[in-house]
N, CA, C, O and CB atoms as a CASP TS submission, in Angstrom:
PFRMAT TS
TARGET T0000
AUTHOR 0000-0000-0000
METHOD Language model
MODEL 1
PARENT N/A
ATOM      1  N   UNK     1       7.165   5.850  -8.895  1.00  0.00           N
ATOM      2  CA  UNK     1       7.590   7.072  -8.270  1.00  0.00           C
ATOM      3  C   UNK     1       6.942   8.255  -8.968  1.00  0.00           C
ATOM      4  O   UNK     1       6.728   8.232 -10.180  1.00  0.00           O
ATOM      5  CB  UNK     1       9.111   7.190  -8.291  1.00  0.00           C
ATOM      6  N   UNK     2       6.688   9.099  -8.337  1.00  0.00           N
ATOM      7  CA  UNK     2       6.262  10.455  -8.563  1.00  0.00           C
ATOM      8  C   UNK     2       7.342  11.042  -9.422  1.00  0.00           C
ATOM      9  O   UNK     2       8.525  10.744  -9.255  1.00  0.00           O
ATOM     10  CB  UNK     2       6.038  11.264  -7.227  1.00  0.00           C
ATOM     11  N   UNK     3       6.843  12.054 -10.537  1.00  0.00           N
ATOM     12  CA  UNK     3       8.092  12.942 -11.447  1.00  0.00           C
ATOM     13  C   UNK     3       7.596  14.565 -10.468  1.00  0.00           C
ATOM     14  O   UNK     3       6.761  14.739  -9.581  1.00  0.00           O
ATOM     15  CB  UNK     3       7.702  13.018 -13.931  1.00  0.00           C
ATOM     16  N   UNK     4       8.430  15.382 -11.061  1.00  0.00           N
ATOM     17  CA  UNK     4       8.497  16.148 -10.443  1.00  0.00           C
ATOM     18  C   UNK     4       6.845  16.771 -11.140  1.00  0.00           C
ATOM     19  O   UNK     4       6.106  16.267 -11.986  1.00  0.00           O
ATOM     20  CB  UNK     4       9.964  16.814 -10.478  1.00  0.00           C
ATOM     21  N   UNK     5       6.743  17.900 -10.438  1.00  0.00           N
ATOM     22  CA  UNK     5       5.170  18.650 -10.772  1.00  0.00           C
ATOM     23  C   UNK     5       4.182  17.489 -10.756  1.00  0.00           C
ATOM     24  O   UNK     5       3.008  17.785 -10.533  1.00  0.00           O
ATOM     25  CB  UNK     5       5.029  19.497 -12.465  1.00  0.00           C
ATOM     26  N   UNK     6       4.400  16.589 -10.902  1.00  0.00           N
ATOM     27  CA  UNK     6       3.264  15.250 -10.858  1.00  0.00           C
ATOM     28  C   UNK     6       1.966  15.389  -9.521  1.00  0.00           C
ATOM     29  O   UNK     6       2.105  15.201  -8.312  1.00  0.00           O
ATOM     30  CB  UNK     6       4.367  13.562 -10.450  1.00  0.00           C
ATOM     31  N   UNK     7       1.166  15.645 -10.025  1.00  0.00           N
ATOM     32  CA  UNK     7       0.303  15.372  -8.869  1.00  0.00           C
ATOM     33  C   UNK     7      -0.654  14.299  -8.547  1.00  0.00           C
ATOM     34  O   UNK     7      -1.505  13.886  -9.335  1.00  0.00           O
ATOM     35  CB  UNK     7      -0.342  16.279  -8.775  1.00  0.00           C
ATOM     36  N   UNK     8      -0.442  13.804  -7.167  1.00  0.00           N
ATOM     37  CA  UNK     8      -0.517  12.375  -6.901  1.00  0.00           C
ATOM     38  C   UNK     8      -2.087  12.630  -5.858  1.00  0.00           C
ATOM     39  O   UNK     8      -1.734  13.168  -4.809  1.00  0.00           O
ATOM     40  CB  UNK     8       1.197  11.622  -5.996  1.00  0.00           C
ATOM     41  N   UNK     9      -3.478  12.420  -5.875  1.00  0.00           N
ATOM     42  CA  UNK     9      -4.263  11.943  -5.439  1.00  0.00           C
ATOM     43  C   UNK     9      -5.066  10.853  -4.647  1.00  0.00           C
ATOM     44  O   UNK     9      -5.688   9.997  -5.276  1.00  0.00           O
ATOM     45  CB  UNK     9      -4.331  12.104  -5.894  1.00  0.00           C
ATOM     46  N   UNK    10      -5.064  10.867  -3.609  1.00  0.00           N
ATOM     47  CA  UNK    10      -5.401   9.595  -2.910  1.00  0.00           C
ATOM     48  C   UNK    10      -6.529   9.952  -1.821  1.00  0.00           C
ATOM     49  O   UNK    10      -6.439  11.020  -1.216  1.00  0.00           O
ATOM     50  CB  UNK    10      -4.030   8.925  -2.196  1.00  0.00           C
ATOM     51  N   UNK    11      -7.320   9.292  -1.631  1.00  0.00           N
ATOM     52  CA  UNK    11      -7.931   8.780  -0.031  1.00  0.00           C
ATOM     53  C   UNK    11      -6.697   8.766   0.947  1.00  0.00           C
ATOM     54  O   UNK    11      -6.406   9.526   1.871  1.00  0.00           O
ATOM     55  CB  UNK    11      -8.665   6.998  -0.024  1.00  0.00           C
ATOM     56  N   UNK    12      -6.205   7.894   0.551  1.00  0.00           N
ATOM     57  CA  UNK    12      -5.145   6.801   2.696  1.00  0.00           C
ATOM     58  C   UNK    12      -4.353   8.228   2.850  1.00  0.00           C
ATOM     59  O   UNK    12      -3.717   8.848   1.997  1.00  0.00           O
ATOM     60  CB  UNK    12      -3.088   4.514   2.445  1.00  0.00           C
ATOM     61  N   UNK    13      -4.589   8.521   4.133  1.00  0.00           N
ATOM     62  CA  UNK    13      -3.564   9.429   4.694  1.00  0.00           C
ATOM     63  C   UNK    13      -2.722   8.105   5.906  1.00  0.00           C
ATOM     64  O   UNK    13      -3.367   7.336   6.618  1.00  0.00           O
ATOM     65  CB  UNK    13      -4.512  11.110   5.594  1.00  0.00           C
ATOM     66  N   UNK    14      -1.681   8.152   5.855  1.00  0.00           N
ATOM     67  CA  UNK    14      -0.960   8.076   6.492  1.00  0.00           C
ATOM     68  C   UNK    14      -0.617   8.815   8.253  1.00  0.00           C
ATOM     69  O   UNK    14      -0.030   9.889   8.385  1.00  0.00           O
ATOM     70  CB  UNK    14      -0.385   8.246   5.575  1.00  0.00           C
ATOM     71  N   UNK    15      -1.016   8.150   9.195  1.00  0.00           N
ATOM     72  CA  UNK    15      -0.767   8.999  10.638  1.00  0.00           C
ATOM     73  C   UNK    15      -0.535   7.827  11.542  1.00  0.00           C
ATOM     74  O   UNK    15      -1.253   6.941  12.006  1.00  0.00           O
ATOM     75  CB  UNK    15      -2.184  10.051  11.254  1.00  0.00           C
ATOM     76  N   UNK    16       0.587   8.109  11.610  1.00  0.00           N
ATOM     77  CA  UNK    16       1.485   7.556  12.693  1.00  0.00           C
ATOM     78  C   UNK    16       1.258   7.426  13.996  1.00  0.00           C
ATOM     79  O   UNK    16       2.039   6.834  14.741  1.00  0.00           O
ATOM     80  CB  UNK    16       2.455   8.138  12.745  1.00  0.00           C
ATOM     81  N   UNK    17       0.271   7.916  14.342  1.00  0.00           N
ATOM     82  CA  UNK    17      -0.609   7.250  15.739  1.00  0.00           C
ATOM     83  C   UNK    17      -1.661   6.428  15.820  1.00  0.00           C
ATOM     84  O   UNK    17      -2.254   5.962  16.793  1.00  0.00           O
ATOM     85  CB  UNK    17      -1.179   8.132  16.476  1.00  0.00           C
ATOM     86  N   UNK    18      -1.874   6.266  14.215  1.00  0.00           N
ATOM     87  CA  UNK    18      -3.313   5.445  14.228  1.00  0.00           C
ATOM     88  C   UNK    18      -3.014   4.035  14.730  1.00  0.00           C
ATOM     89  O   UNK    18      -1.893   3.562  14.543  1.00  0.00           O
ATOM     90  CB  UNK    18      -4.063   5.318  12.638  1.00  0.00           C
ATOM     91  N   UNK    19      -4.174   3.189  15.497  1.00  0.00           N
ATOM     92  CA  UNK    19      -3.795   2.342  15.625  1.00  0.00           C
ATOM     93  C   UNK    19      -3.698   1.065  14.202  1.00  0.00           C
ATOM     94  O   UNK    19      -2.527   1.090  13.824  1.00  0.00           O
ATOM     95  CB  UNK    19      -4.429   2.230  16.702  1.00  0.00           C
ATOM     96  N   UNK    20      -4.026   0.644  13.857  1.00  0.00           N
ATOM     97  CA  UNK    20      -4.205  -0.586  12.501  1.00  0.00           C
ATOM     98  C   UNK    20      -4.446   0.789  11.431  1.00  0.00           C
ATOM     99  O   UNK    20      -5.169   1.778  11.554  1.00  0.00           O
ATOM    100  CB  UNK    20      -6.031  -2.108  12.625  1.00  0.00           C
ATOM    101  N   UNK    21      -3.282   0.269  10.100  1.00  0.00           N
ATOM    102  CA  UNK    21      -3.540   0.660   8.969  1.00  0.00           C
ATOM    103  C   UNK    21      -4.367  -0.346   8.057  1.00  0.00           C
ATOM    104  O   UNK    21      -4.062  -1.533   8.178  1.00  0.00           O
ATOM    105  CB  UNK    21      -2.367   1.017   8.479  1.00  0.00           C
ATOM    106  N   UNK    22      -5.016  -0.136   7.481  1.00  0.00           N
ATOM    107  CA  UNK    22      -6.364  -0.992   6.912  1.00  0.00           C
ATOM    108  C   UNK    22      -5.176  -1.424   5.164  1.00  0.00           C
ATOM    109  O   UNK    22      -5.678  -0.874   4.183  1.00  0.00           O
ATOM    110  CB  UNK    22      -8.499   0.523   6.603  1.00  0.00           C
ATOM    111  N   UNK    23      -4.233  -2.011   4.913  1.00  0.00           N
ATOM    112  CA  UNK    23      -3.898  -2.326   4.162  1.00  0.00           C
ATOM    113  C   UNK    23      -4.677  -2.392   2.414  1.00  0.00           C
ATOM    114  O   UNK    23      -4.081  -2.099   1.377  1.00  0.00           O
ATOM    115  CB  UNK    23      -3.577  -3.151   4.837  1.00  0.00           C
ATOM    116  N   UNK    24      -6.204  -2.882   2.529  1.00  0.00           N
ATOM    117  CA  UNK    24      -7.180  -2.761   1.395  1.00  0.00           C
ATOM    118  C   UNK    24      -7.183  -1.313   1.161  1.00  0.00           C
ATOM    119  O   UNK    24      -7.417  -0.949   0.009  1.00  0.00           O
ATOM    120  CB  UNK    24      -8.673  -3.345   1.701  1.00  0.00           C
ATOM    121  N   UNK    25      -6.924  -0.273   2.215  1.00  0.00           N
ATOM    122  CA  UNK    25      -7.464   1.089   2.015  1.00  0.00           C
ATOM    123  C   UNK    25      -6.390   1.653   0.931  1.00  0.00           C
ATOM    124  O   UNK    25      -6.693   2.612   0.221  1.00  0.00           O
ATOM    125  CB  UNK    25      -7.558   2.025   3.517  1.00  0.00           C
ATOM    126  N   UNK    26      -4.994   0.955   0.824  1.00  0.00           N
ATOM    127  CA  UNK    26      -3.999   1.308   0.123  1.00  0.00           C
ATOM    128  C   UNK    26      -3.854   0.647  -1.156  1.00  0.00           C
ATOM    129  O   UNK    26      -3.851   1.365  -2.155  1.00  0.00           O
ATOM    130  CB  UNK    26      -2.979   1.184   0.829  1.00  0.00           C
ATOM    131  N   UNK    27      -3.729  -0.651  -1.293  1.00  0.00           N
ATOM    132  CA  UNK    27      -3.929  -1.702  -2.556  1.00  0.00           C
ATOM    133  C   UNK    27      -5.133  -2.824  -2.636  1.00  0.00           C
ATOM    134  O   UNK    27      -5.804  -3.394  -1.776  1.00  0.00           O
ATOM    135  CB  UNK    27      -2.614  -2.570  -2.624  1.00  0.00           C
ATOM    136  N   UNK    28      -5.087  -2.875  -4.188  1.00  0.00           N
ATOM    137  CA  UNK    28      -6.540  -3.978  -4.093  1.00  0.00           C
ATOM    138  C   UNK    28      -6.362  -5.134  -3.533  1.00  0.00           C
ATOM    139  O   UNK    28      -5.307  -5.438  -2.975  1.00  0.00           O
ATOM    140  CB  UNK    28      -7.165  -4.464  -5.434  1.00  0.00           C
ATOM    141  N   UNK    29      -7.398  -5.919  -3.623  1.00  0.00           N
ATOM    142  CA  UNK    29      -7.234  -7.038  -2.739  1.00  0.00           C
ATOM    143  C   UNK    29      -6.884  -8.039  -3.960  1.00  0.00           C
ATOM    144  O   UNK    29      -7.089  -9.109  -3.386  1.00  0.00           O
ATOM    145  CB  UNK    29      -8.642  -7.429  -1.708  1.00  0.00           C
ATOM    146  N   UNK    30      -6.636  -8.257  -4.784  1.00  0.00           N
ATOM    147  CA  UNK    30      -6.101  -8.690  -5.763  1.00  0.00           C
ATOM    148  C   UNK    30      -4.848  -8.982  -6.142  1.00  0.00           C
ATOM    149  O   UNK    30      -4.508  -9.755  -7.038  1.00  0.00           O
ATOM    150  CB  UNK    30      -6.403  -8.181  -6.339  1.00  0.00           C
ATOM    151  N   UNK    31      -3.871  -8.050  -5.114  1.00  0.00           N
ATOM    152  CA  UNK    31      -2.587  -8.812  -5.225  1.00  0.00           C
ATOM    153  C   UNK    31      -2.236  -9.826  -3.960  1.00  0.00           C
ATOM    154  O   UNK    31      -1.281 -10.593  -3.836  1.00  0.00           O
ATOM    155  CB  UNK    31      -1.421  -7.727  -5.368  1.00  0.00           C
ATOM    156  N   UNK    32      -3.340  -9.559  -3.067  1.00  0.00           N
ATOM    157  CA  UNK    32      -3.166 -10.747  -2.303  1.00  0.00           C
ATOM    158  C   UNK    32      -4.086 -11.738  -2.092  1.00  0.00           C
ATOM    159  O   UNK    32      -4.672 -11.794  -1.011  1.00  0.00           O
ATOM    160  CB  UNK    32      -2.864 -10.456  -1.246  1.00  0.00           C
ATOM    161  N   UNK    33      -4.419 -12.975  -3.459  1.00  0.00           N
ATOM    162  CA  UNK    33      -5.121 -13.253  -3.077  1.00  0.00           C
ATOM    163  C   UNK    33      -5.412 -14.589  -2.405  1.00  0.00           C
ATOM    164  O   UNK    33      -6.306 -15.291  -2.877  1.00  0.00           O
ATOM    165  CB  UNK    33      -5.551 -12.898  -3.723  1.00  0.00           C
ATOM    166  N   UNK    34      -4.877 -14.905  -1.576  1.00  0.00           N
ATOM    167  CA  UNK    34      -4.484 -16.062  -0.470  1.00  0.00           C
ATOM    168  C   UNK    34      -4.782 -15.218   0.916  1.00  0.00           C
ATOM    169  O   UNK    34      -5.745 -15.529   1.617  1.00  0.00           O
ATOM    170  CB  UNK    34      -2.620 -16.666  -0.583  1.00  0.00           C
ATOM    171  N   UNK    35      -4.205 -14.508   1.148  1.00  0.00           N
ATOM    172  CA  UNK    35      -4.148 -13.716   2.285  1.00  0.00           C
ATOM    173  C   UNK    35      -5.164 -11.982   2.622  1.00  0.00           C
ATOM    174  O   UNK    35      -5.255 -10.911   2.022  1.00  0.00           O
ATOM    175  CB  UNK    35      -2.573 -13.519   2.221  1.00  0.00           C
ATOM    176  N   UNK    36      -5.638 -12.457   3.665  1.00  0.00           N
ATOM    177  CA  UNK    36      -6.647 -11.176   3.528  1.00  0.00           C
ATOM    178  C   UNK    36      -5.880  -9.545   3.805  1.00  0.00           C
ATOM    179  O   UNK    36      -5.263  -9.752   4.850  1.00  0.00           O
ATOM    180  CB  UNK    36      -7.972 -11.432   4.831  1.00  0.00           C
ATOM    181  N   UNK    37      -5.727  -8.698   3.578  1.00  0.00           N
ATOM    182  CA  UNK    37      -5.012  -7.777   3.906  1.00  0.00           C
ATOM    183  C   UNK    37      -5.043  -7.061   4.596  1.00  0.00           C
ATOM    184  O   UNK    37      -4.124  -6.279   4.839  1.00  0.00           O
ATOM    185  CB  UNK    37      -4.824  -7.347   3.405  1.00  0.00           C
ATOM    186  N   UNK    38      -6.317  -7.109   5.236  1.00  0.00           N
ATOM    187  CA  UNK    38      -6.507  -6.259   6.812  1.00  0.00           C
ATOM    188  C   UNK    38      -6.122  -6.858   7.421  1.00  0.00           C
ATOM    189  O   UNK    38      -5.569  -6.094   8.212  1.00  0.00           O
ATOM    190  CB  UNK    38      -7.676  -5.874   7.502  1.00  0.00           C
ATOM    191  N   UNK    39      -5.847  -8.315   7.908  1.00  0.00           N
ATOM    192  CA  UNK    39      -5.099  -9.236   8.648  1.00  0.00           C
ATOM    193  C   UNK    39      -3.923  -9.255   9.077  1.00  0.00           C
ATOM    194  O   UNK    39      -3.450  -9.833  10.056  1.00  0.00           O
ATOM    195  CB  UNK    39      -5.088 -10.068   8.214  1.00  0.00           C
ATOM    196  N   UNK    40      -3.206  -8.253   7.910  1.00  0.00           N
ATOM    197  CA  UNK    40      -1.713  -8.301   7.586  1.00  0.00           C
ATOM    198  C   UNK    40      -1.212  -6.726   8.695  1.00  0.00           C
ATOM    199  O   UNK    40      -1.935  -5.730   8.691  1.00  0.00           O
ATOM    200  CB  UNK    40      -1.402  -8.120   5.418  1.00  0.00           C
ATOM    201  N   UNK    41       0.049  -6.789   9.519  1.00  0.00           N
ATOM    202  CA  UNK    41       0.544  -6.032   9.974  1.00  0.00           C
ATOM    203  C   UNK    41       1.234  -5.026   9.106  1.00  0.00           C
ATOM    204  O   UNK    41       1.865  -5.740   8.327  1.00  0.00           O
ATOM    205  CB  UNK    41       1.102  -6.580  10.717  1.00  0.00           C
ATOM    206  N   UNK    42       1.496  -3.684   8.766  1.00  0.00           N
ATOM    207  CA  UNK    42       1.712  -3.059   7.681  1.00  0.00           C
ATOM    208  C   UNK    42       3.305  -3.561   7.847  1.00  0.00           C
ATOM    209  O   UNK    42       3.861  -4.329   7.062  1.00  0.00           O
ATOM    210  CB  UNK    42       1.229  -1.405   7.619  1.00  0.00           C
ATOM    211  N   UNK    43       3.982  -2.903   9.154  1.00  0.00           N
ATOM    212  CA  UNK    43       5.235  -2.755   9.687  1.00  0.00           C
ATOM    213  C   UNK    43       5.849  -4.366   9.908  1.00  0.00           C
ATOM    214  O   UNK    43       6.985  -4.558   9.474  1.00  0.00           O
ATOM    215  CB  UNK    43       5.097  -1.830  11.100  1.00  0.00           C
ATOM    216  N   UNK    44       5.284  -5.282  10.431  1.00  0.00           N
ATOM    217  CA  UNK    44       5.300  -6.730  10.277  1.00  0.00           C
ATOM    218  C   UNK    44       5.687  -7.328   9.431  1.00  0.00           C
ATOM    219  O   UNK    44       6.733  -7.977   9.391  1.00  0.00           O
ATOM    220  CB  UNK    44       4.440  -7.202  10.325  1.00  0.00           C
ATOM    221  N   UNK    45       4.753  -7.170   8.489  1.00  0.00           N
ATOM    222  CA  UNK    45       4.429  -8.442   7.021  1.00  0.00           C
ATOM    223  C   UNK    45       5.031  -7.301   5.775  1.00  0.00           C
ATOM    224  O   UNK    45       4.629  -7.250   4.612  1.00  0.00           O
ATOM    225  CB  UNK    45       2.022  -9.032   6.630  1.00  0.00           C
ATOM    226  N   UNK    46       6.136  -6.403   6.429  1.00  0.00           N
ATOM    227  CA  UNK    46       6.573  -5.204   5.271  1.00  0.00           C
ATOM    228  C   UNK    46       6.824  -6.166   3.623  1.00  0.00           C
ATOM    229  O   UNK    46       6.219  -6.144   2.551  1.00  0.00           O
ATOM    230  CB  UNK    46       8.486  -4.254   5.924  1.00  0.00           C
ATOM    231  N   UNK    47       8.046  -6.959   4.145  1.00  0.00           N
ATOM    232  CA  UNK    47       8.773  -7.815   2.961  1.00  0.00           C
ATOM    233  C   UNK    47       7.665  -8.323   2.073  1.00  0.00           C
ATOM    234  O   UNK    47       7.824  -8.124   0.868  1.00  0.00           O
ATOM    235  CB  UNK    47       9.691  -9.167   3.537  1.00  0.00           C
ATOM    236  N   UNK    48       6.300  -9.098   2.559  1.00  0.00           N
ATOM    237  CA  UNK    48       5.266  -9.342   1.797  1.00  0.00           C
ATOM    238  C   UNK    48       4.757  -8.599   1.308  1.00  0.00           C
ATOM    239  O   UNK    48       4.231  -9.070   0.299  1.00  0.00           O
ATOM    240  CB  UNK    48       4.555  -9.814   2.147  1.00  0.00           C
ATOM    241  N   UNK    49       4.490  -7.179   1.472  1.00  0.00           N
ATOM    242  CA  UNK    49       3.425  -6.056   1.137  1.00  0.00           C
ATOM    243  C   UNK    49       4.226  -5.907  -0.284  1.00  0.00           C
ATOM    244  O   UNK    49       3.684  -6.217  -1.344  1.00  0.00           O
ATOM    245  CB  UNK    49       3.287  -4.460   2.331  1.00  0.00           C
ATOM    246  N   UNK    50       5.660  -5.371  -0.206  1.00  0.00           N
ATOM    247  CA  UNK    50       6.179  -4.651  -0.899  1.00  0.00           C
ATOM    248  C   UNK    50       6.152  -5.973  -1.784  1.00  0.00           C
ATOM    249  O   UNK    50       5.340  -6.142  -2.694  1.00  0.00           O
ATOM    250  CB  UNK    50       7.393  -3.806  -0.427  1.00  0.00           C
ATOM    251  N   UNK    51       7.223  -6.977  -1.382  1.00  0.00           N
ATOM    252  CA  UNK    51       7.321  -7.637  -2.845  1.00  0.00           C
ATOM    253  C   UNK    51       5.634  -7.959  -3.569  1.00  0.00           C
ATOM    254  O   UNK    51       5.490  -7.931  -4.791  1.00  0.00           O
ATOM    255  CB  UNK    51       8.284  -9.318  -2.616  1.00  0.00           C
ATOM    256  N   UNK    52       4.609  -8.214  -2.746  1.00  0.00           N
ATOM    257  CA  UNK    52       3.785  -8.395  -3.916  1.00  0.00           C
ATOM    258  C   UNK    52       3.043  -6.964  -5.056  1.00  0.00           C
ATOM    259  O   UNK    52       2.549  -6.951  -6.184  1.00  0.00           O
ATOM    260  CB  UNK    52       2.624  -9.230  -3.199  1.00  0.00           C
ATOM    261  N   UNK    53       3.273  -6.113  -4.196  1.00  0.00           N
ATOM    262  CA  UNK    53       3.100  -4.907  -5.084  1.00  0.00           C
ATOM    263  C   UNK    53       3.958  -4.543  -6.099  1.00  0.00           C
ATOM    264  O   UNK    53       3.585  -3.924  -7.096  1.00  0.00           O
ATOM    265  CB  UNK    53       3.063  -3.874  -4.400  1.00  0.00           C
ATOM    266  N   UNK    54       5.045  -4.884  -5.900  1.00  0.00           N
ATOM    267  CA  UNK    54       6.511  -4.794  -6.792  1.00  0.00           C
ATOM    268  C   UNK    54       6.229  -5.718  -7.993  1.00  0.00           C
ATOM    269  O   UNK    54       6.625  -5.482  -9.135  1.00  0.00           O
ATOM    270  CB  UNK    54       8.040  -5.416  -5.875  1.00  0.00           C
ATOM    271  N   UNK    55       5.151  -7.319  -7.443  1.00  0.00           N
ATOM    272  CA  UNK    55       5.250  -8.028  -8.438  1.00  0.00           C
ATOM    273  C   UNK    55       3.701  -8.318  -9.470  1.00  0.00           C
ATOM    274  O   UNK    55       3.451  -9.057 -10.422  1.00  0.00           O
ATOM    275  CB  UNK    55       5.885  -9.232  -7.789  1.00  0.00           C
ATOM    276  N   UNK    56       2.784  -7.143  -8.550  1.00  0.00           N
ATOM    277  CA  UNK    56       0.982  -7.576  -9.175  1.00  0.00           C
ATOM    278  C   UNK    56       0.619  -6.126  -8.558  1.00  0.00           C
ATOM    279  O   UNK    56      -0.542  -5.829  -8.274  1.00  0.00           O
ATOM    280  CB  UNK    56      -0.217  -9.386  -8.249  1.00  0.00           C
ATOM    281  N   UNK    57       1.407  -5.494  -8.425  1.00  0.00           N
ATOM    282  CA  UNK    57       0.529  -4.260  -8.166  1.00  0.00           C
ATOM    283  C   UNK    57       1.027  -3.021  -9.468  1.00  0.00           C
ATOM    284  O   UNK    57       1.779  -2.051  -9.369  1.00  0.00           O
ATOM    285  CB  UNK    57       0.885  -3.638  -6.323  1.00  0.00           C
ATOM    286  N   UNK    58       0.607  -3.308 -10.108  1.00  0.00           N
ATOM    287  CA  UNK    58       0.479  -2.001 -11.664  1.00  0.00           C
ATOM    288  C   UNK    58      -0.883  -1.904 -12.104  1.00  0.00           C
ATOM    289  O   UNK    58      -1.353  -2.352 -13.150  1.00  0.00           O
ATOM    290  CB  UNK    58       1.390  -2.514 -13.340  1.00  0.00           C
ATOM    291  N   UNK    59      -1.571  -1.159 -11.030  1.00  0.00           N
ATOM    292  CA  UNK    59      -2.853  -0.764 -10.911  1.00  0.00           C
ATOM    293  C   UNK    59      -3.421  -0.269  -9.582  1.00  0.00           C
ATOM    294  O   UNK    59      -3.247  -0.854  -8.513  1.00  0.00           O
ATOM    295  CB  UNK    59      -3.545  -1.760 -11.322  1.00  0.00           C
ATOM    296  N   UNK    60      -4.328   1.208  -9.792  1.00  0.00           N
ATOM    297  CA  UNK    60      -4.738   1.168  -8.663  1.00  0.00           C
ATOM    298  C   UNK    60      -3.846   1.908  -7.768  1.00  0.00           C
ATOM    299  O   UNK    60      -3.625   1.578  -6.603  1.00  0.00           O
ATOM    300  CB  UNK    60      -4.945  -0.054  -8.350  1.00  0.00           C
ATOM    301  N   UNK    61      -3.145   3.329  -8.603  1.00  0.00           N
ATOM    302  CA  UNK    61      -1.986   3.547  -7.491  1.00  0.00           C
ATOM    303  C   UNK    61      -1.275   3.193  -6.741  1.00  0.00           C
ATOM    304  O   UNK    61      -0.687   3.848  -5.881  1.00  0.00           O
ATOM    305  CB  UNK    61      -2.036   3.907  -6.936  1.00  0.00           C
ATOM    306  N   UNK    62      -1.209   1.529  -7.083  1.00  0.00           N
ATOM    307  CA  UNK    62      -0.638   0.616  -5.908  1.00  0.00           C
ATOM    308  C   UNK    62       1.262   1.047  -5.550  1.00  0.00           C
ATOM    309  O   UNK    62       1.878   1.025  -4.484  1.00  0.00           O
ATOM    310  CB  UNK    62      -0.855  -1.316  -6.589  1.00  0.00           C
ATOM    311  N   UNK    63       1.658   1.356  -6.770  1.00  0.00           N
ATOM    312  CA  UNK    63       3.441   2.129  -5.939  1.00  0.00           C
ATOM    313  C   UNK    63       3.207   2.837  -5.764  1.00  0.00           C
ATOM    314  O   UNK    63       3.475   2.949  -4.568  1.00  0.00           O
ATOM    315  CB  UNK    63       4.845   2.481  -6.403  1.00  0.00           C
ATOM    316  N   UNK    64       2.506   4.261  -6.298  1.00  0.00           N
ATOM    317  CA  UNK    64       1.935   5.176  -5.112  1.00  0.00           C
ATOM    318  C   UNK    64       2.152   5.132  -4.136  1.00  0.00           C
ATOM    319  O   UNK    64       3.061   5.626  -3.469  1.00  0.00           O
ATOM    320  CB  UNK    64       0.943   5.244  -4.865  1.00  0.00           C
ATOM    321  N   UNK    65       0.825   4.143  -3.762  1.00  0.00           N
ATOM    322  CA  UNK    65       0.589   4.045  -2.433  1.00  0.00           C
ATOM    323  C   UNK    65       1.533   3.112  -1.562  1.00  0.00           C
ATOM    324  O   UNK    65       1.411   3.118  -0.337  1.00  0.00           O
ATOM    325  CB  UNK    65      -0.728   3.643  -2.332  1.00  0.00           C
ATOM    326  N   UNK    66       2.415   2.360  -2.152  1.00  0.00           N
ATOM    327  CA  UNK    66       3.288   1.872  -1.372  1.00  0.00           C
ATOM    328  C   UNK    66       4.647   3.113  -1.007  1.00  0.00           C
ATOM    329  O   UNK    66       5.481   2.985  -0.110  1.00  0.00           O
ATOM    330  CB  UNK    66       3.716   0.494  -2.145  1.00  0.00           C
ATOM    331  N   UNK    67       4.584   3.830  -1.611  1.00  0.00           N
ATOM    332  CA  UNK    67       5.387   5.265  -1.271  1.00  0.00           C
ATOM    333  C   UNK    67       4.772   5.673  -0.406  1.00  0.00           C
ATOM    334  O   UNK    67       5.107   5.435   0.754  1.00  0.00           O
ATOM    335  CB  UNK    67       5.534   6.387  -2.252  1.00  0.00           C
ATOM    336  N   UNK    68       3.745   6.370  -0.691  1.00  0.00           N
ATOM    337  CA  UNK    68       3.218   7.105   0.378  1.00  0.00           C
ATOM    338  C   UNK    68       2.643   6.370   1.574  1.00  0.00           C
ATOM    339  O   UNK    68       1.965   7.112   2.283  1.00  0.00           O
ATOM    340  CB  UNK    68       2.260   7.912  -0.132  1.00  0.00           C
ATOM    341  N   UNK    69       2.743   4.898   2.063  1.00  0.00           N
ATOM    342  CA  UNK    69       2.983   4.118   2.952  1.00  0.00           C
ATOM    343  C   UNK    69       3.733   3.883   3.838  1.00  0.00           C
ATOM    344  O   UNK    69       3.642   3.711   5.053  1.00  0.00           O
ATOM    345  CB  UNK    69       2.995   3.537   2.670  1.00  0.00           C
ATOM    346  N   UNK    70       5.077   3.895   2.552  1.00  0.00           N
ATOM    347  CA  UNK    70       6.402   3.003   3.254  1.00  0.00           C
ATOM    348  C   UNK    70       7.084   4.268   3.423  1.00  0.00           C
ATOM    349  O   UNK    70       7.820   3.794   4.289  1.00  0.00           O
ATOM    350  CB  UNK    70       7.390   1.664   2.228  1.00  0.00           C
ATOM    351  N   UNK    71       7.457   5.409   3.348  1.00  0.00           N
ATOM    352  CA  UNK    71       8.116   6.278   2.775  1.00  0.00           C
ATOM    353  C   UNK    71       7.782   7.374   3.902  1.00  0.00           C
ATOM    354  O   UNK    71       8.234   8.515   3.806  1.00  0.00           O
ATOM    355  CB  UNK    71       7.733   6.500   1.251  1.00  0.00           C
TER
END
């Protein structure tokens, strides 16, 4: 999570009309590595995204970007 005054930098914008969110564009491909992650539905395969970032993503802005994803 973000602290307060913290400033958080990224590429992925987030827009809610796009069609496919490119999942790699948010975390490496390294916490999934069985499964390709553009493959993966963001809104779908939520429970997978999060728990593996929760459990191999401490790198790479990866809670970041699962905030500014899921959030």
């Amino acid at each position: 999570m973000l602290k307060q005054n913290q400033t958080f930098s990224t590429n992925c914008k987030v827009n809610s009309s796009a069609r496919k969110i490119r999942l790699s564009d948010y975390f490496p491909n390294a916490i999934s590595w069985e499964v390709d992650l553009n493959k993966l539905d963001y809104r779908k395969d939520i429970d997978f995204v999060i728990s593996r970032v929760l459990d191999w993503g401490d790198y790479n802005n990866a809670w970041d970007n699962l905030e500014l994803l899921y959030s």
